[in-house]
C-alpha positions in Angstrom: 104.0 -64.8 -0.5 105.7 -66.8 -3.2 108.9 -68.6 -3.0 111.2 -68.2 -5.9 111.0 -71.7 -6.3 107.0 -71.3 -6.3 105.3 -70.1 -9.5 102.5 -67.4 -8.7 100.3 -69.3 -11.4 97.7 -71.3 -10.9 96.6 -73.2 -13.7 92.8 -73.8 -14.5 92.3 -76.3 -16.8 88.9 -74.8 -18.8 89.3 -77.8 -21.7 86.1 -79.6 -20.7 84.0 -76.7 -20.3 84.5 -75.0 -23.0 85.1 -78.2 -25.7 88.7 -77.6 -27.1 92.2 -78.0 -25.2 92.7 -74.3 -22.9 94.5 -74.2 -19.8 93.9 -70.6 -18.0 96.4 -69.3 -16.0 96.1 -66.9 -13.4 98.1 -65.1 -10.3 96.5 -64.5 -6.7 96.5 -61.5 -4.6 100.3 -61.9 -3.4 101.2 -63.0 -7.5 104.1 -60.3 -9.0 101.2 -59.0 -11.1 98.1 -59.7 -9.1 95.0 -61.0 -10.7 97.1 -60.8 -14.5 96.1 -64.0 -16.4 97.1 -65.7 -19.7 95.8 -68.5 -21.8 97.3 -71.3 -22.8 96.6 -73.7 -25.5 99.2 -77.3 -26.4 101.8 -75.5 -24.3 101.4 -72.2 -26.3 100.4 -69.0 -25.1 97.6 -67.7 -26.8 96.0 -64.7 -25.0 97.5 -62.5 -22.5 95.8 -59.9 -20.1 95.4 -56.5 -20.0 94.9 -54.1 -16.7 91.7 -54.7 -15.3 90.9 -56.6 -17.9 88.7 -60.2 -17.1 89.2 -63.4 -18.6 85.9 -63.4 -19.9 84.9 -65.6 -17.2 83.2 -64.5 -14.1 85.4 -64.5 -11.4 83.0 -66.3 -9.1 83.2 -69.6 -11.7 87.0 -69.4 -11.6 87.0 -69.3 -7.6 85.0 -72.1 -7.4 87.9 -74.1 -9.7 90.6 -72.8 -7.4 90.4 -72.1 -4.1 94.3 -70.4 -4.0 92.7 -67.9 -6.2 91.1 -65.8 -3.4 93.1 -66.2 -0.9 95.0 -63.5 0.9 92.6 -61.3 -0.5 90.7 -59.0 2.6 87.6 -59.9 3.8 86.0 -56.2 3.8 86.9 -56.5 -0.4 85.3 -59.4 -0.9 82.2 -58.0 0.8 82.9 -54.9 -1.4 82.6 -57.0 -4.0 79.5 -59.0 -3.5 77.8 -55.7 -4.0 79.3 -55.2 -7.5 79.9 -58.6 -8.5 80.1 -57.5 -12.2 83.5 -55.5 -11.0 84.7 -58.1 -8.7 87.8 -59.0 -10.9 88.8 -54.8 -11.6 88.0 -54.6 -7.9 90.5 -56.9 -6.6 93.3 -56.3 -9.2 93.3 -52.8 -9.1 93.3 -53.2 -5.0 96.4 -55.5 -4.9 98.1 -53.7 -7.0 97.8 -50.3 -6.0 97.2 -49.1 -2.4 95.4 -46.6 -3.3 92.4 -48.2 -4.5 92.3 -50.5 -1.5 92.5 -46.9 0.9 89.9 -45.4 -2.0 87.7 -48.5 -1.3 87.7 -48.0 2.4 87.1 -44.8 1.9 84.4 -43.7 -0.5 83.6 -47.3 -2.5 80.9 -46.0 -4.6 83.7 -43.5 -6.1 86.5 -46.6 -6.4 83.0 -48.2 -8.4 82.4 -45.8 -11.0 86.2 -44.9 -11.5 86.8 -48.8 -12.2 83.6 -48.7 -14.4 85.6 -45.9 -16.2 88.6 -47.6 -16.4 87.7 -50.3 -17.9 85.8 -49.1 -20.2 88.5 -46.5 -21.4 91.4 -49.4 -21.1 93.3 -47.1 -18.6 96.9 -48.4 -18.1 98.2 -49.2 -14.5 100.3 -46.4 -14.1 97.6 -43.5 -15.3 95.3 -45.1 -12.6 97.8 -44.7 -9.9 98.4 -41.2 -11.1 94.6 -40.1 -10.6 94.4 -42.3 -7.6 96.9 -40.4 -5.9 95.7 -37.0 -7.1 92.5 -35.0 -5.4 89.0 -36.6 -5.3 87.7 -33.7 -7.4 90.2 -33.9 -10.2 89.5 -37.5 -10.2 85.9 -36.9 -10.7 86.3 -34.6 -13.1 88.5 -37.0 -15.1 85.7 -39.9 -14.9 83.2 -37.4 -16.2 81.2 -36.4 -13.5 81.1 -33.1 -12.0 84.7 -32.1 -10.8 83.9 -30.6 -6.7 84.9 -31.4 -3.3 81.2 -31.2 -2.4 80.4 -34.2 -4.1 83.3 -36.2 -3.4 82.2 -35.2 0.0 78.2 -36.7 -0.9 79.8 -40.2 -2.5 81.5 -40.6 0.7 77.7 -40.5 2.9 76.7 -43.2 -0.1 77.2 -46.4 1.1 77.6 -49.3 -1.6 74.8 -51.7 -1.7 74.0 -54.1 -4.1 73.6 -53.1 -8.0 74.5 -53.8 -11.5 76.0 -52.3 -14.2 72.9 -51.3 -15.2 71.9 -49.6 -12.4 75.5 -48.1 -11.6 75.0 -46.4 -15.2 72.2 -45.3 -13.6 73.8 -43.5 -10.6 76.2 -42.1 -13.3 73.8 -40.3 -15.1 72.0 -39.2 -12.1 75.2 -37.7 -10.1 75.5 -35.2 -13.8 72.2 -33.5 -13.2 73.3 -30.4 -10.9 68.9 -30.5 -9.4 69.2 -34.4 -8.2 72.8 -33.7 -6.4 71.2 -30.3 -4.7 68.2 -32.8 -3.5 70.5 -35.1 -2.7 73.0 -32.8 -0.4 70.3 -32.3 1.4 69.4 -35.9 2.5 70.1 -37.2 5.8 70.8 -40.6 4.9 71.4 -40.6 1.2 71.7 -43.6 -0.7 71.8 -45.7 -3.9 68.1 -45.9 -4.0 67.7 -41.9 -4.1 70.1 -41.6 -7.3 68.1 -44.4 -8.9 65.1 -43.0 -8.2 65.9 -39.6 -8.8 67.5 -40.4 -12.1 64.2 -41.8 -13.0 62.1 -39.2 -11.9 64.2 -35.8 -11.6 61.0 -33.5 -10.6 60.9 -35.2 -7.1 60.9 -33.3 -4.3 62.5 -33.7 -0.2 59.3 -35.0 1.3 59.2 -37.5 -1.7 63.1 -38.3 -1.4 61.9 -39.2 2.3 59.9 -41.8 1.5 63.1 -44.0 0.2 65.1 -45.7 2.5 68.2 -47.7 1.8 66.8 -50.6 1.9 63.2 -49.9 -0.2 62.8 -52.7 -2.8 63.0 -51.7 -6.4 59.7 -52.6 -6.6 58.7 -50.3 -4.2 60.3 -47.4 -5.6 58.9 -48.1 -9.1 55.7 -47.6 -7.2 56.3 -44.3 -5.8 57.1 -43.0 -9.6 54.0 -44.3 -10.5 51.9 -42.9 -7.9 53.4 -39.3 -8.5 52.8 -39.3 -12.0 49.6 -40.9 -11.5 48.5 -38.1 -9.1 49.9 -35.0 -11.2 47.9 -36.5 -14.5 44.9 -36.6 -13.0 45.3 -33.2 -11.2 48.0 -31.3 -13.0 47.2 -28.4 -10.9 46.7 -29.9 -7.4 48.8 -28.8 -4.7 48.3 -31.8 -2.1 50.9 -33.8 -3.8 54.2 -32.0 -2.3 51.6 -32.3 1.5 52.3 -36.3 1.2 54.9 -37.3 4.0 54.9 -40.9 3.4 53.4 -43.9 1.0 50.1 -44.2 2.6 49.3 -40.7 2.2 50.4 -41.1 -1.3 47.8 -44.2 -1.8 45.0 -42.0 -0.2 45.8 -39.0 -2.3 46.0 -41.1 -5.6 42.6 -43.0 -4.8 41.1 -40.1 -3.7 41.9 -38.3 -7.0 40.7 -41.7 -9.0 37.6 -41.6 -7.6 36.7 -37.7 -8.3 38.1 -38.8 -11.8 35.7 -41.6 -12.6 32.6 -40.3 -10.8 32.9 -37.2 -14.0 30.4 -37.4 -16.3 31.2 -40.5 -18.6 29.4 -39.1 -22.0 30.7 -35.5 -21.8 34.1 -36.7 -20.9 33.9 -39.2 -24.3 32.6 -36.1 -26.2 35.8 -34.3 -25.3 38.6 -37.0 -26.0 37.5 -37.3 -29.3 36.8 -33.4 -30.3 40.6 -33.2 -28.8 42.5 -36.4 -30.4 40.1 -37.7 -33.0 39.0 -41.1 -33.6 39.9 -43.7 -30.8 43.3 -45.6 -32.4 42.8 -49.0 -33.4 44.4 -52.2 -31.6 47.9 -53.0 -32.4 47.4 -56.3 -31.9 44.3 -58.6 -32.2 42.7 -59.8 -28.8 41.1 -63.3 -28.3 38.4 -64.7 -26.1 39.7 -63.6 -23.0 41.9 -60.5 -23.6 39.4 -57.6 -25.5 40.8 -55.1 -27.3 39.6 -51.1 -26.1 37.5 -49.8 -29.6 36.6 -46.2 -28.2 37.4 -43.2 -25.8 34.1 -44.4 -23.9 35.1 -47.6 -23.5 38.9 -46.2 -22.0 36.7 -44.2 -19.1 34.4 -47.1 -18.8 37.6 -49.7 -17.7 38.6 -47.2 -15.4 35.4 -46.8 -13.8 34.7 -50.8 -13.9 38.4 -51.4 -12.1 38.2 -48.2 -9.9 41.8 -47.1 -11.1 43.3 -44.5 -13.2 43.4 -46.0 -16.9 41.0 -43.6 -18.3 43.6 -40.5 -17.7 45.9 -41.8 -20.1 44.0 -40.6 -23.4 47.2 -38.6 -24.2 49.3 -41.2 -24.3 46.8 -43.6 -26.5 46.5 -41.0 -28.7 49.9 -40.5 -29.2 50.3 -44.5 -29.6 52.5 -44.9 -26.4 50.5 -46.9 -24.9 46.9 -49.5 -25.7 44.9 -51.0 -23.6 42.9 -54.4 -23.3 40.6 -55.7 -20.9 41.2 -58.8 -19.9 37.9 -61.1 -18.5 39.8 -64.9 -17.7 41.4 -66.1 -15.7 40.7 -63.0 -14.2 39.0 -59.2 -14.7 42.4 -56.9 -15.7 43.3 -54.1 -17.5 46.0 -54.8 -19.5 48.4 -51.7 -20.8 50.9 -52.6 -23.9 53.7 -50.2 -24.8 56.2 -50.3 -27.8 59.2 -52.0 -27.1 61.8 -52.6 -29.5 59.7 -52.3 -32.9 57.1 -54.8 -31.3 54.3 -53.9 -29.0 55.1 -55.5 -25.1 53.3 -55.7 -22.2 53.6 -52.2 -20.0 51.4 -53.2 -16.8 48.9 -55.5 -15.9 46.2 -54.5 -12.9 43.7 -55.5 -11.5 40.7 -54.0 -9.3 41.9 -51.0 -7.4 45.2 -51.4 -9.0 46.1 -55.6 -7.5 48.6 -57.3 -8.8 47.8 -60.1 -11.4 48.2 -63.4 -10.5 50.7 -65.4 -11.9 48.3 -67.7 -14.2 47.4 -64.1 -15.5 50.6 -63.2 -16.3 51.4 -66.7 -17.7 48.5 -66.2 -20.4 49.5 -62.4 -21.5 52.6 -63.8 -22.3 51.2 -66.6 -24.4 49.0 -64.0 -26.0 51.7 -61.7 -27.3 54.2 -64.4 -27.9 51.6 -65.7 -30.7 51.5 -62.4 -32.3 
């Protein structure tokens, strides 16, 4: 606590950082108005904070300048925080100064996460937060726009808060809207952020599927799963094995079963067919060059995917429709190469290589000097 003789600023001296004269001042956890802030230039005060709002610094910069900054503050926030470390500075201000963010992030944190998120980005005042704060969990949903029922205020609190971005919390956002992915998801035994992620990527998923995610499932991994599904269901829309898979090696089998009954069709027939349904093979967006060769024909699509033993030659639909082209690539090493559109310019979409490996790094060094020189 502060003395009356004590101020409750600590002043940060930002001049040689940022290359003209600023002093930032800002309060602590025990300050009259914790985490408030104001900046100061040759003794005038130039800029003064709102509620929640940052001083356009990350927090973790201005911690390192000042250690008085964090203290007092709980230890169980700041691990809170190392989770959401783009809502570290709304996180502790709106917790010392209102005890009902710091019971809310106890609590249910993943709620106290997205109704900061929503906060901030509506400039709530003080007061108005410590109004819905105090109010019932599905009012305050309701309020942050998100489905307004005890049921899931109930399902946020069986979510426990591991690391993301704001990205991906936009993600969970979207995902807790759709009324499907929250009846998958009351059904979960161990839900978790990587469920809403994944579901709000692929909504058509199923409990078996849900399964295969656990807490702590890499990203990676569950960018894998999605593209295993789809994988499977494009190259037998009307199989019914797919909802039988109980985990990811099934899945594998399933999908590699299905590629090889895919390639081993007949080649000619198959060729005959693409182009009586979409018409003449597109062109290349893009020139190749020695080593990366640009796909000229439908035959040439099944071919790559009969030469790799992997699924490229299913996605006729989607070269027709100019969502994706593909190259073969013969150095450093064999690869299929898939290129999607990416903001008005054509980017790379995957890279694989035999039975669907991962491309080495030189690999992926040289696609990007390809495209770059387009």
């Amino acid at each position: 606590m502060y003395t009356p003789q004590e101020s409750p600023w600590h002043s940060l001296d930002l001049s040689a950082q940022l290359g003209y004269p600023l002093i930032l001042e800002i309060q602590g956890w025990y300050g009259p108005s914790p985490f408030a802030w104001r900046s100061v230039s040759e003794g005038a005060i130039i800029a003064e904070s709102r509620f929640l709002e940052s001083p356009g610094l990350p927090l973790e910069f201005l911690l390192a300048q000042d250690d008085a900054i964090d203290q007092n503050v709980p230890p169980e926030l700041v691990s809170l925080a190392d989770n959401a470390p783009f809502l570290r500075y709304a996180l502790y201000q709106a917790c010392a100064c209102l005890p009902a963010a710091q019971q809310l992030a106890e609590d249910c944190p993943l709620l106290l996460s997205l109704t900061l998120e929503w906060a901030q980005r509506v400039n709530i005042e003080q007061a108005e937060l410590a109004a819905w704060l105090a109010g019932k969990r599905a009012r305050l949903l309701e309020t942050i726009g998100l489905p307004g029922s005890a049921s899931l205020a109930r399902l946020l609190r069986r979510i426990p808060l591991t690391p993301l971005t704001s990205w991906q919390l936009d993600a969970v956002r979207q995902c807790l809207q759709q009324p499907d992915a929250l009846a998958l998801l009351r059904h979960l035994d161990r839900p978790s952020l990587n469920h809403l992620w994944f579901l709000n990527r692929f909504p058509a998923a199923w409990p078996k599927l849900l399964e295969m995610i656990e807490p702590d499932t890499p990203l990676h991994q569950i960018v894998w799963l999605q593209r295993m599904v789809v994988d499977i269901q494009r190259l037998a829309p009307n199989g019914t094995q797919l909802h039988r898979a109980s985990d990811p090696q099934a899945l594998q089998q399933l999908h590699d079963d299905e590629v090889r009954r895919f390639n081993a069709l007949n080649r000619g027939n198959r060729a005959a067919a693409l182009a009586l349904q979409y018409g003449d093979y597109p062109e290349a967006p893009i020139p190749g060059n020695a080593d990366i060769v640009a796909l000229e024909s439908w035959d040439a699509l099944l071919a790559e995917g009969k030469r790799m033993h992997h699924c490229i030659g299913s996605y006729a639909a989607q070269v027709a429709a100019r969502q994706v082209f593909v190259y073969h690539m013969q150095a450093p090493e064999a690869l299929t190469i898939a290129l999607a559109p990416q903001g008005g310019q054509w980017g790379l979409q995957e890279a694989r290589g035999y039975c669907n490996a991962s491309p080495s790094e030189a690999s992926l060094a040289a696609i990007q000097k390809w495209l770059a020189a387009r």
